[in-house]
VORO-715541 format. One record per residue: residue in three letters; y, x, z of N, C-alpha, C in turn. Coordinates in steps of 0.1 Angstrom, whole numbers, padded with zeros to 4 digits, always signed. Layout:
alaYXZYXZYXZ ...
***
This chain:
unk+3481+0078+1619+3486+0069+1609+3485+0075+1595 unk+3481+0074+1586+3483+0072+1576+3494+0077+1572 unk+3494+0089+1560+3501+0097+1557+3511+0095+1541 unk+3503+0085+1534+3508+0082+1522+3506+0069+1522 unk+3514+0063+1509+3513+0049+1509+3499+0042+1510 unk+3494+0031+1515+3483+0028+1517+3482+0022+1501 unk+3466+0023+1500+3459+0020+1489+3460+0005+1486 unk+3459+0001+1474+3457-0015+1469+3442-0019+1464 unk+3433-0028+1466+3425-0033+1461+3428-0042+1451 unk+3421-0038+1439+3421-0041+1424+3417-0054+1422 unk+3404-0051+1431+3393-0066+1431+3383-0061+1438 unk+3373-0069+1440+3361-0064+1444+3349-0075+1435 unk+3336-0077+1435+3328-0077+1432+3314-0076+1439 unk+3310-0093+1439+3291-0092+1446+3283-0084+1438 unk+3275-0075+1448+3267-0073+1437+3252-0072+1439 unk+3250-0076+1454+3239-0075+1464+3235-0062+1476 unk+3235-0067+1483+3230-0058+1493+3222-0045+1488 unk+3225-0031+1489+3222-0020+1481+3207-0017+1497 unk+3195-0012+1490+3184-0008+1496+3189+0003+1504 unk+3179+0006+1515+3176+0020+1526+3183+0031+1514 unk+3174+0036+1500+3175+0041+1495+3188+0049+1493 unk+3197+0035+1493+3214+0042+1489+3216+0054+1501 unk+3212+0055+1512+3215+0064+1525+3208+0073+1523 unk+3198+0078+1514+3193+0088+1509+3199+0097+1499 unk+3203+0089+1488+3206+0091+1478+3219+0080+1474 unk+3230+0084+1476+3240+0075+1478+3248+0069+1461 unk+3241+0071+1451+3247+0072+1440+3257+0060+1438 unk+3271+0070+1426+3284+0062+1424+3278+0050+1413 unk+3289+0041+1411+3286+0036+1398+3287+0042+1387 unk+3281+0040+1370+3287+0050+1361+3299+0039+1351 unk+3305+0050+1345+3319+0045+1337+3313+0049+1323 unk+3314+0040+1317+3315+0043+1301+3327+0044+1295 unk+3326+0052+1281+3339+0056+1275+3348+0045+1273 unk+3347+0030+1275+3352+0020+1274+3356+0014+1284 unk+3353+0021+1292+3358+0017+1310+3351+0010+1317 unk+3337+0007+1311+3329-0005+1315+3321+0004+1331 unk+3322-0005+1337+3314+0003+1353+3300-0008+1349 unk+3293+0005+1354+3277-0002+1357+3272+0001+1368 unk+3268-0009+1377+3265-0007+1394+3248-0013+1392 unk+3245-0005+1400+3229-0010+1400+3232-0021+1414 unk+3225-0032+1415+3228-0048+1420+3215-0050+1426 unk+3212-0064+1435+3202-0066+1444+3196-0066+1430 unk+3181-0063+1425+3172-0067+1417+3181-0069+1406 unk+3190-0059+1401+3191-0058+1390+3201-0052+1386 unk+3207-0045+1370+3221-0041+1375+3234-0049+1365 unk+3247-0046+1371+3256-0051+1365+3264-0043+1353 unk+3272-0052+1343+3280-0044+1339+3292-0055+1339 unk+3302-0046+1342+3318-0053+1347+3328-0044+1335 unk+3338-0057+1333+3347-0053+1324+3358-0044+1337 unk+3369-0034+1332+3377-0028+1344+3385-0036+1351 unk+3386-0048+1348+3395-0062+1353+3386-0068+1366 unk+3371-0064+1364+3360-0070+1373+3353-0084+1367 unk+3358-0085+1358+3347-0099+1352+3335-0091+1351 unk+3327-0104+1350+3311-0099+1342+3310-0097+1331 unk+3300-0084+1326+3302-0085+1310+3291-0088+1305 unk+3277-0084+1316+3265-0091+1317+3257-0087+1327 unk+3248-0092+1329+3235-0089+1343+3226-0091+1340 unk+3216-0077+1341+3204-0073+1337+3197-0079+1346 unk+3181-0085+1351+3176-0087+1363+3166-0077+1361 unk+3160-0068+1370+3151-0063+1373+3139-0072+1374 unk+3129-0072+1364+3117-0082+1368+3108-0076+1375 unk+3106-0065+1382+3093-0061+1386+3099-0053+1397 unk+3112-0060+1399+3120-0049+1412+3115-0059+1426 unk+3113-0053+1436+3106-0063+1447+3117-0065+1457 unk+3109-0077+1462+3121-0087+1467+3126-0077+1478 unk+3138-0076+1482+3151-0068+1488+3151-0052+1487 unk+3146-0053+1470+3149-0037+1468+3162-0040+1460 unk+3170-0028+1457+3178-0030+1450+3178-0019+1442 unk+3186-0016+1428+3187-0005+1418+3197+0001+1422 unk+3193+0017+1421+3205+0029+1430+3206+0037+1418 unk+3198+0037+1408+3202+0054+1397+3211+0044+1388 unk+3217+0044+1384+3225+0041+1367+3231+0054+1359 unk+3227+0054+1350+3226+0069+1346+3231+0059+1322 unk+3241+0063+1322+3243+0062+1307+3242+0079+1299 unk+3232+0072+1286+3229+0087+1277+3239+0084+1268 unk+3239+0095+1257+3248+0101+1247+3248+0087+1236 unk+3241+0077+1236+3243+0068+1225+3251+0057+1234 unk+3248+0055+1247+3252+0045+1247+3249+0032+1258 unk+3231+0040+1263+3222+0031+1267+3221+0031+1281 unk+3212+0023+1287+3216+0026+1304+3204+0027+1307 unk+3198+0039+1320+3186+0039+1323+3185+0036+1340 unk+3179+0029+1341+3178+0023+1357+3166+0024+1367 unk+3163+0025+1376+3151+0023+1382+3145+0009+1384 unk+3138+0007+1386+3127-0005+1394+3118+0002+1403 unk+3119-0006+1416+3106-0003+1424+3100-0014+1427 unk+3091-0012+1423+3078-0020+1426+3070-0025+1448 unk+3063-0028+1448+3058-0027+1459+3051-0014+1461 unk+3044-0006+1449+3035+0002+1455+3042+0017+1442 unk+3049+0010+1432+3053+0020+1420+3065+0022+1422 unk+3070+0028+1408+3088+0030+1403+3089+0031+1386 unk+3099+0027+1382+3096+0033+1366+3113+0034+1368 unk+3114+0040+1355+3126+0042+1350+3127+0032+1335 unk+3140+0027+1335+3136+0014+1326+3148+0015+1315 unk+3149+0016+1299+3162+0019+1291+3169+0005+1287 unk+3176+0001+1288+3187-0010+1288+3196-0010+1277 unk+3196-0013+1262+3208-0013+1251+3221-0012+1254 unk+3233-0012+1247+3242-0015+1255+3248-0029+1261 unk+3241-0037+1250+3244-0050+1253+3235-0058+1270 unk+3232-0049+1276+3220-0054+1285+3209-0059+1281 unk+3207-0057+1266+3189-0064+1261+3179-0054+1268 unk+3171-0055+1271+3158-0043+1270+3145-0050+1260 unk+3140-0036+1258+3131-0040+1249+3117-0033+1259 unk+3119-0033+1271+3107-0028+1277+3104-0020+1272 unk+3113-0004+1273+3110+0007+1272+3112+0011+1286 unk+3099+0014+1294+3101+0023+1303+3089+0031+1309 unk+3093+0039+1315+3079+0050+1321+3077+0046+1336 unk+3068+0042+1339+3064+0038+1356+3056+0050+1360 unk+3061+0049+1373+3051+0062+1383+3052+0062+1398 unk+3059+0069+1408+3061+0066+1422+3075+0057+1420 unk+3081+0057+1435+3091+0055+1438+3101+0063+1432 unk+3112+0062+1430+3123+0070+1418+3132+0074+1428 unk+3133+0088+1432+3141+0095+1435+3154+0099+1431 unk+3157+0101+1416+3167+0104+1410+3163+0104+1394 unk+3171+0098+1386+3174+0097+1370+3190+0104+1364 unk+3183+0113+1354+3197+0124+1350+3189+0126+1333 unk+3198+0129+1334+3199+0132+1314+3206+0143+1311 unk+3190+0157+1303+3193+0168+1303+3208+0172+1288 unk+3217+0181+1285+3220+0185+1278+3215+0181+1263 unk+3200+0182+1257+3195+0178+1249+3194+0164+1248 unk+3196+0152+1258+3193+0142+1262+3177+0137+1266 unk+3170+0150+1268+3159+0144+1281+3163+0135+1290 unk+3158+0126+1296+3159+0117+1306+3144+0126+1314 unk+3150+0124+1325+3145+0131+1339+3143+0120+1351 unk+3133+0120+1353+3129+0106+1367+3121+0117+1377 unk+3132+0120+1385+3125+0124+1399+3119+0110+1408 unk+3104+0116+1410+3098+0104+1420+3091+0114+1432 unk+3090+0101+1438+3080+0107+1457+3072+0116+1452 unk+3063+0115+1439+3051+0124+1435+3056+0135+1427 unk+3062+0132+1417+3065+0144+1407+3077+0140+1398 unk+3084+0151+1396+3094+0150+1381+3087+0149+1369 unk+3095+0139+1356+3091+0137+1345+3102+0137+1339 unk+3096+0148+1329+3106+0145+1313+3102+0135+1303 unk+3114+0125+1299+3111+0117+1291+3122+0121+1277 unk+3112+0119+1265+3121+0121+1246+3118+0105+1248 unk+3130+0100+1246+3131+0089+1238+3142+0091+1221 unk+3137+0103+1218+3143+0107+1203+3140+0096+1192 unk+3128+0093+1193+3124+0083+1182+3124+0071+1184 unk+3131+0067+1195+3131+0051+1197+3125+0048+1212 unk+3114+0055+1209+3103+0047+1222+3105+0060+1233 unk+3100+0056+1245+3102+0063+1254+3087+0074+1259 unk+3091+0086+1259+3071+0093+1263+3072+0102+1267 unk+3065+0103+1272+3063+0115+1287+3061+0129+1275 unk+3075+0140+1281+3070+0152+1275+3067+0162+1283 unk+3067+0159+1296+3058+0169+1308+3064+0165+1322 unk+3052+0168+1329+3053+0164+1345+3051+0175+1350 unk+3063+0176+1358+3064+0191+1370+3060+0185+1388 unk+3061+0194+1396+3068+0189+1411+3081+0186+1413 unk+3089+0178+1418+3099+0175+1419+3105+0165+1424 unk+3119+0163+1430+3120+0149+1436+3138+0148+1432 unk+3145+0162+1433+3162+0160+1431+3165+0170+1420 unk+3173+0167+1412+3177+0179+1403+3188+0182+1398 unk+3192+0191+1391+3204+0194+1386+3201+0200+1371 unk+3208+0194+1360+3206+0197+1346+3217+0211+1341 unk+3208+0222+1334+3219+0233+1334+3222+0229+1311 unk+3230+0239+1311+3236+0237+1297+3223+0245+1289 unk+3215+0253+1290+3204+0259+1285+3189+0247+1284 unk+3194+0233+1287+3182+0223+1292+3171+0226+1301 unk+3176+0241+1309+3166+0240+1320+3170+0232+1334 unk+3159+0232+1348+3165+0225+1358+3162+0231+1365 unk+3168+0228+1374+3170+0233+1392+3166+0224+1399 unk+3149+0219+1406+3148+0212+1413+3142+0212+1425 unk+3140+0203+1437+3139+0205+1448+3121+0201+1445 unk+3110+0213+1454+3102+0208+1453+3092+0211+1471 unk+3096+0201+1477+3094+0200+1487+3107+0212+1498 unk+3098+0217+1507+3109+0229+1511+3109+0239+1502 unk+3111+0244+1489+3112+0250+1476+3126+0247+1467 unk+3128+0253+1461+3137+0254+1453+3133+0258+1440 unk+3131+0248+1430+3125+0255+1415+3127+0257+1405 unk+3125+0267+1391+3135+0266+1384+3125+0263+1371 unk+3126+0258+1361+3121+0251+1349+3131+0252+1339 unk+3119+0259+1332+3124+0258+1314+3127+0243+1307 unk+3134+0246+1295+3134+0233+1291+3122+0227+1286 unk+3108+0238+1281+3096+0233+1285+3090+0222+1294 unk+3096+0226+1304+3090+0228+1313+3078+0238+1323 unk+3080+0247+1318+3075+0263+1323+3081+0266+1340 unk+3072+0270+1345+3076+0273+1359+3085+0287+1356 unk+3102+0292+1359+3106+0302+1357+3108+0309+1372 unk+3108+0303+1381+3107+0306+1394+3108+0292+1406 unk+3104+0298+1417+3102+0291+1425+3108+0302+1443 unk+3115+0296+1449+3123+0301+1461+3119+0291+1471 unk+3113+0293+1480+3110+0289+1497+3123+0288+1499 unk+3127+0276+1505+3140+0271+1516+3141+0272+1530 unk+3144+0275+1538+3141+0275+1552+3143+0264+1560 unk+3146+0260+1556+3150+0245+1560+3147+0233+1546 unk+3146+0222+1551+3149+0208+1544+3162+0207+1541 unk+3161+0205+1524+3170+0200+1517+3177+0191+1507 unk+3189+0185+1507+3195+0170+1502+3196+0178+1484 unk+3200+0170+1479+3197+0171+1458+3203+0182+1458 unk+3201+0187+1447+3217+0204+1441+3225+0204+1438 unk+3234+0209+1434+3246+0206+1430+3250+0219+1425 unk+3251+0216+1408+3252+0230+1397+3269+0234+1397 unk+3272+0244+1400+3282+0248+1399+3289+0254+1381 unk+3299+0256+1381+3303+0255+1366+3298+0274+1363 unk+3295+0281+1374+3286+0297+1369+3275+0294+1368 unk+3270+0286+1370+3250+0278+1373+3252+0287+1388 unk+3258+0290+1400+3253+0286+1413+3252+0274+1413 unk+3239+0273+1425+3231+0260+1423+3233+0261+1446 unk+3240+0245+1450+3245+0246+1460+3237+0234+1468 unk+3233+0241+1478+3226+0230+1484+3229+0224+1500 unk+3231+0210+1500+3234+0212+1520+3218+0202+1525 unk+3217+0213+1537+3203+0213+1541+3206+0208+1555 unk+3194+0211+1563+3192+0204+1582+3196+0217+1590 unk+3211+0218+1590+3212+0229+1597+3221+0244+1588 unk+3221+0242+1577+3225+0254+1565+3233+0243+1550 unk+3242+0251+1547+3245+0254+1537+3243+0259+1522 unk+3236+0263+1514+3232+0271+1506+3233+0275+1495 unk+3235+0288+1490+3242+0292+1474+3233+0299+1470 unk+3228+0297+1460+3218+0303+1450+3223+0305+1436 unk+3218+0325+1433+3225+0325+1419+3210+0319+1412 unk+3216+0318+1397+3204+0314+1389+3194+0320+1389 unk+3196+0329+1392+3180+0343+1387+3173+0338+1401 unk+3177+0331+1411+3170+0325+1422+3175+0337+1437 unk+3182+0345+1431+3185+0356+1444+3198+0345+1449 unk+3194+0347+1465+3206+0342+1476+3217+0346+1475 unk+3227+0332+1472+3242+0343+1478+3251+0339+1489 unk+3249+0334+1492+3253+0331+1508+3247+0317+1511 unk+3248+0323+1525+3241+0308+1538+3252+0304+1554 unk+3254+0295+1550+3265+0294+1559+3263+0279+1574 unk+3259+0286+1581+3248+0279+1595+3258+0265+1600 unk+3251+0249+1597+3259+0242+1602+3251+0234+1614 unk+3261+0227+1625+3252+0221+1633+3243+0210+1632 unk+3241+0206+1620+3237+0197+1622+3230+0193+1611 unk+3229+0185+1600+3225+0175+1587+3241+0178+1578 unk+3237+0181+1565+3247+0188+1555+3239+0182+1544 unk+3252+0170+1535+3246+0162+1525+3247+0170+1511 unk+3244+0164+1501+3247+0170+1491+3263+0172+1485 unk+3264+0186+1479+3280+0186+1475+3286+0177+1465 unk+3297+0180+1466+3307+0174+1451+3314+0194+1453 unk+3317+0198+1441+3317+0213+1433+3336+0210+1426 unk+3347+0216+1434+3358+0215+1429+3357+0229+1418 unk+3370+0225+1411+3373+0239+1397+3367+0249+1407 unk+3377+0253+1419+3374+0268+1424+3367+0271+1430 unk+3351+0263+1430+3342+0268+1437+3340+0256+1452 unk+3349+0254+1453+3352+0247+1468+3343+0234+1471 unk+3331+0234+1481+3322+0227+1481+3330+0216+1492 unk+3327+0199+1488+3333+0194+1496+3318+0185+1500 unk+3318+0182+1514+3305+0176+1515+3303+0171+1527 unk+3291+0159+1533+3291+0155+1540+3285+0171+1557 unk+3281+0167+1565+3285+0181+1574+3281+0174+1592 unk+3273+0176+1603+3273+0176+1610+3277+0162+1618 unk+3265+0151+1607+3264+0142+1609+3276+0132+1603 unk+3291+0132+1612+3300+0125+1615+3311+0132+1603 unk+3312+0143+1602+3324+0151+1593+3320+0152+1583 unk+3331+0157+1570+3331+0161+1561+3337+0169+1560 unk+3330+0185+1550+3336+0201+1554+3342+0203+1540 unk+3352+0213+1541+3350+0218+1528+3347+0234+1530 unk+3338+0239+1526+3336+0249+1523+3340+0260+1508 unk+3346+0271+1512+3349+0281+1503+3335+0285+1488 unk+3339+0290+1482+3326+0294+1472+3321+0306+1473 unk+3325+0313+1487+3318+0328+1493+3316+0320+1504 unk+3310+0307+1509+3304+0304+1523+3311+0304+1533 unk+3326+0305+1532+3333+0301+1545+3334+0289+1552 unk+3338+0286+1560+3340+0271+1566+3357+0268+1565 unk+3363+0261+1553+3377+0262+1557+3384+0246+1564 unk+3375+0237+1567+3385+0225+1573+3372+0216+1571 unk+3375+0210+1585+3360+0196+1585+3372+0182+1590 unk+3365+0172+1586+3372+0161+1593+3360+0150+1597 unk+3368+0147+1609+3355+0138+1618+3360+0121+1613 unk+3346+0117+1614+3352+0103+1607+3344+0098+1620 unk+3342+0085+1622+3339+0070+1631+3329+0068+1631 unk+3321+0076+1620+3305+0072+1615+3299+0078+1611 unk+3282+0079+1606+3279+0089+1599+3284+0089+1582 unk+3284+0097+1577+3282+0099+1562+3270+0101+1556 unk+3270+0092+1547+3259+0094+1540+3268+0100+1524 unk+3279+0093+1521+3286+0095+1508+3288+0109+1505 unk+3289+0111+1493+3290+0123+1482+3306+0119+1479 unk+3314+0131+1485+3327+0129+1482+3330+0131+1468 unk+3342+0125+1460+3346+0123+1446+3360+0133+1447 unk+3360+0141+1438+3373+0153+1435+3380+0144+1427 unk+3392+0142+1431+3405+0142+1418+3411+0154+1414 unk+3417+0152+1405+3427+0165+1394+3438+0163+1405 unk+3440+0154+1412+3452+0159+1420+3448+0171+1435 unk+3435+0167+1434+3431+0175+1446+3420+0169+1455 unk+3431+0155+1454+3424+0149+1466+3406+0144+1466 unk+3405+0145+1477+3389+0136+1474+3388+0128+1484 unk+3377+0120+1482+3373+0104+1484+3358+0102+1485 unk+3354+0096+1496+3343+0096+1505+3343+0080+1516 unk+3333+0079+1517+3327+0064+1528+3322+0071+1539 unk+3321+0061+1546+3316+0063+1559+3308+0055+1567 unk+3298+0051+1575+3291+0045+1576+3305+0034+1591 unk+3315+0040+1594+3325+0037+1599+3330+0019+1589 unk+3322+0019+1577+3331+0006+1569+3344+0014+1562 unk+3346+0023+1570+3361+0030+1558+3358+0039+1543 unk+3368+0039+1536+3370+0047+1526+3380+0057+1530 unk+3378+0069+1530+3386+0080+1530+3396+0086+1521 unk+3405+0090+1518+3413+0099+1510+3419+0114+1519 unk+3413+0121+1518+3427+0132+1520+3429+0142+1509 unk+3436+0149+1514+3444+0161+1505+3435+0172+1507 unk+3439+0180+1498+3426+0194+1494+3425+0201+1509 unk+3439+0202+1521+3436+0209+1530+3432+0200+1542 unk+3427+0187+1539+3417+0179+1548+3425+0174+1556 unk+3439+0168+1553+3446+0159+1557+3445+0146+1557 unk+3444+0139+1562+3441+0122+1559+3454+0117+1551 unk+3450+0111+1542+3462+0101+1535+3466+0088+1534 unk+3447+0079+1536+3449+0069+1541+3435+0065+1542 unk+3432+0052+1549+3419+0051+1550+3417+0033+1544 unk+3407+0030+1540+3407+0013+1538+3394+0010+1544 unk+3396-0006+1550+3384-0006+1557+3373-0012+1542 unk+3366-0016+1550+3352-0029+1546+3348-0029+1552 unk+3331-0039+1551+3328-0047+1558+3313-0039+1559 unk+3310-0023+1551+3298-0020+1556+3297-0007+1554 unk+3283+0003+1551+3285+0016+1550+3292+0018+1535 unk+3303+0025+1537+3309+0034+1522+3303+0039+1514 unk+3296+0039+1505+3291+0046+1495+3298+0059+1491 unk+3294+0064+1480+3303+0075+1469+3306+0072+1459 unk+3323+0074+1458+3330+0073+1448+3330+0077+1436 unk+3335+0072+1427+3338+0074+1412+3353+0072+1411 unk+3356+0078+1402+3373+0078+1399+3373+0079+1383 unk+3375+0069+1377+3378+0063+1359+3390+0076+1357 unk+3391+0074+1347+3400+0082+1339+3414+0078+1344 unk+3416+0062+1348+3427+0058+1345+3433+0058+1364 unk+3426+0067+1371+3423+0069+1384+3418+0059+1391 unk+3414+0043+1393+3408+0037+1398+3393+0042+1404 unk+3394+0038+1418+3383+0044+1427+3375+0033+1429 unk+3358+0033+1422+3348+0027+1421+3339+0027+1435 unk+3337+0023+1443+3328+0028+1454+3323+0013+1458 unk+3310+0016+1463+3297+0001+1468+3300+0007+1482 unk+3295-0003+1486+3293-0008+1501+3282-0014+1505 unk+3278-0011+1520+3263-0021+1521+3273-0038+1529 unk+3283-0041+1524+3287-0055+1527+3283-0058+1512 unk+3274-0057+1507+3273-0064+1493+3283-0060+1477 unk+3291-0056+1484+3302-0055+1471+3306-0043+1465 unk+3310-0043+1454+3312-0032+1445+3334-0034+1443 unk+3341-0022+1451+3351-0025+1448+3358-0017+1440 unk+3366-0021+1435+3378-0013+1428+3393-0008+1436 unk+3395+0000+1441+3406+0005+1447+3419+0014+1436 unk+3427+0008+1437+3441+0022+1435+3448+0026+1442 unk+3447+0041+1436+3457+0048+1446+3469+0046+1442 unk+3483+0044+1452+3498+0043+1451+3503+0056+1444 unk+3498+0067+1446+3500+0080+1439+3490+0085+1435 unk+3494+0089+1418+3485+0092+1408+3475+0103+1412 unk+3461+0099+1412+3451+0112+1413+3446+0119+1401 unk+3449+0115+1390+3443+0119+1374+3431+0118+1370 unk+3422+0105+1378+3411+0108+1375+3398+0123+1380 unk+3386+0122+1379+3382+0131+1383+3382+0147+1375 unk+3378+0156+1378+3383+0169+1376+3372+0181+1380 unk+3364+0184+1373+3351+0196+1375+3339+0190+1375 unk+3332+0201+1371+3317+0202+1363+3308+0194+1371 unk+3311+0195+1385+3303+0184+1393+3316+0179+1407 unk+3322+0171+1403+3331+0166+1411+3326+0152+1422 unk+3314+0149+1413+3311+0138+1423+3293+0135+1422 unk+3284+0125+1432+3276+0126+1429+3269+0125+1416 unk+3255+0133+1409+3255+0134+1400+3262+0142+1388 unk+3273+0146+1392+3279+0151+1380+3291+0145+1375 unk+3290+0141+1363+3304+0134+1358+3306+0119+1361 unk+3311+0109+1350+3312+0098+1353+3297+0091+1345 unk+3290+0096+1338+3281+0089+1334+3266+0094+1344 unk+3266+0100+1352+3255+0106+1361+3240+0110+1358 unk+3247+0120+1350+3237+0126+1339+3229+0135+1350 unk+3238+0144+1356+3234+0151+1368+3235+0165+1356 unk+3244+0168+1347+3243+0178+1338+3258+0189+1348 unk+3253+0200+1350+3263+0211+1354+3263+0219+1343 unk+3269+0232+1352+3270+0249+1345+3279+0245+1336 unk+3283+0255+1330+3292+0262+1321+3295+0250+1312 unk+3290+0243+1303+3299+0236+1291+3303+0221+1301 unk+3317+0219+1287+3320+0209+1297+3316+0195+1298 unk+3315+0188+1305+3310+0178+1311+3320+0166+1314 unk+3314+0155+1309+3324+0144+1310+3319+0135+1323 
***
């Protein structure tokens, strides 16, 4: 039973059936400094006032029929950058804030992941390669193509990306600074607030300092998703298909919890402790930092990964179509650390390490 008062739904919100994609790469919605949530939608994305009205709907013109948009990623001015997939392409596409576009975008493979470095590079991981994109002067233009598919942005504008079973590291150049063999297949990074860079892999765990030397490997049974990174290190993450672990920041195993389903979601850290995760179960999860359950809410399909607003309201999609708003009965404070949830903060820059991060 359920340990604290059960949760309230705020509202919910259509917003179309979310692609295969989201189970790869499960990304939250993002929150602007004005509270506005932006969900990427069947063939297009939304933006919702925090009440849940509409505040507009972008359509994807070149997004193909039952793909849907997974990156939403807002930069430093204001603007939204999104994917499109094509039948055979992907671009990354920039959006005003009003929802105009002026057809600024860069097309290449399928889009893996979109982040926005420190400097405000925009970053389009695809099937083929990573690209840095300057849109400093208005227009959008390629300022170098690496290998790459997942990344993590450090405060120096260099990255940490996955390049095949590799681990690589890049200047803000983009200069090759090292490159590390993985032993295994692995899910995106996740930059810790030292720049350890944390990975969960097919079978392993993994903590890498920056200079690329190992610092611990911690052997799981099974499939280990990508982390969310509490203040003290404490990786919380999907784990052996069905559970979710939290692991210590010296590689211990300190508490897993078995859920109904698999996990695909990237659990969300609150300032109170707690964190918040889906399950392919139709539930939303909550427990307490020592992996207590507090309460669970159903739906009608797989859970996504959450976001938590400032004002603590829990943002999470679902594959029943809908984008809900949940509150918790007891205050969580919003989220809390350098990478608390997928991506990073609330705008899903994918920016870690050392400075702080909103």
């Amino acid at each position: 039973m359920p340990s604290a008062p059960p949760p309230v739904k705020k509202w919910e919100f259509v917003t179309g059936k979310p692609d295969y994609r989201m189970r790869n790469f499960p990304q939250a919605p993002a929150i602007g400094d004005d509270g506005t949530i932006y969900a990427g939608a069947s063939r297009g994305v939304f933006a919702l006032n925090p009440d849940g009205s509409k505040k507009w709907f972008h359509q994807a013109v070149y997004e193909a029929v039952n793909n849907s948009v997974v990156f939403v990623v807002l930069d430093d001015s204001g603007n939204i950058w999104y994917d499109e997939t094509g039948t055979v392409t992907g671009a990354v596409v920039r959006l005003a804030p009003d929802g105009s576009s002026g057809n600024d975008a860069i097309a290449r493979a399928m889009v893996t992941q979109i982040g926005m470095g420190f400097d405000s590079t925009i970053f389009m991981g695809t099937q083929q390669a990573m690209v840095a994109i300057d849109h400093s002067q208005g227009i959008a233009q390629v300022k170098w193509t690496r290998l790459g598919s997942s990344f993590a942005l450090a405060p120096d504008n260099s990255v940490f990306s996955l390049v095949g079973n590799a681990l690589a590291h890049y200047s803000s150049k983009g200069d090759l600074v090292w490159i590390s063999n993985l032993p295994v297949s692995c899910n995106a990074p996740a930059l810790g607030s030292d720049n350890t860079i944390y990975l969960g892999c097919y079978g392993k765990v993994l903590a890498f300092n920056s200079d690329s030397t190992a610092k611990w490997s911690l052997e799981s049974p099974s499939r280990s998703g990508s982390p969310a990174v509490a203040q003290d290190g404490t990786l919380y993450l999907a784990c052996q298909d069905v559970d979710v672990c939290a692991v210590s920041s010296d590689g211990r195993l300190k508490w897993s919890f078995v859920t109904g389903g698999s996990v695909h979601s990237i659990p969300a850290i609150a300032r109170s402790g707690n964190i918040y995760f889906g399950s392919s179960d139709h539930k939303l999860y909550a427990l307490d930092a020592n992996g207590k359950k507090r309460w669970e809410f159903q739906m009608q399909g797989d859970v996504f990964s959450p976001t938590i607003s400032d004002d603590g309201t829990i943002y999470v999609q679902s594959e029943d179509a809908k984008l809900y708003a949940i509150r918790d009965n007891e205050a969580n404070g919003g989220l809390l650390g350098q990478w608390p949830k997928v991506a990073g903060g609330l705008r899903n820059t994918a920016r870690g390490g050392s400075l702080p991060v909103k």
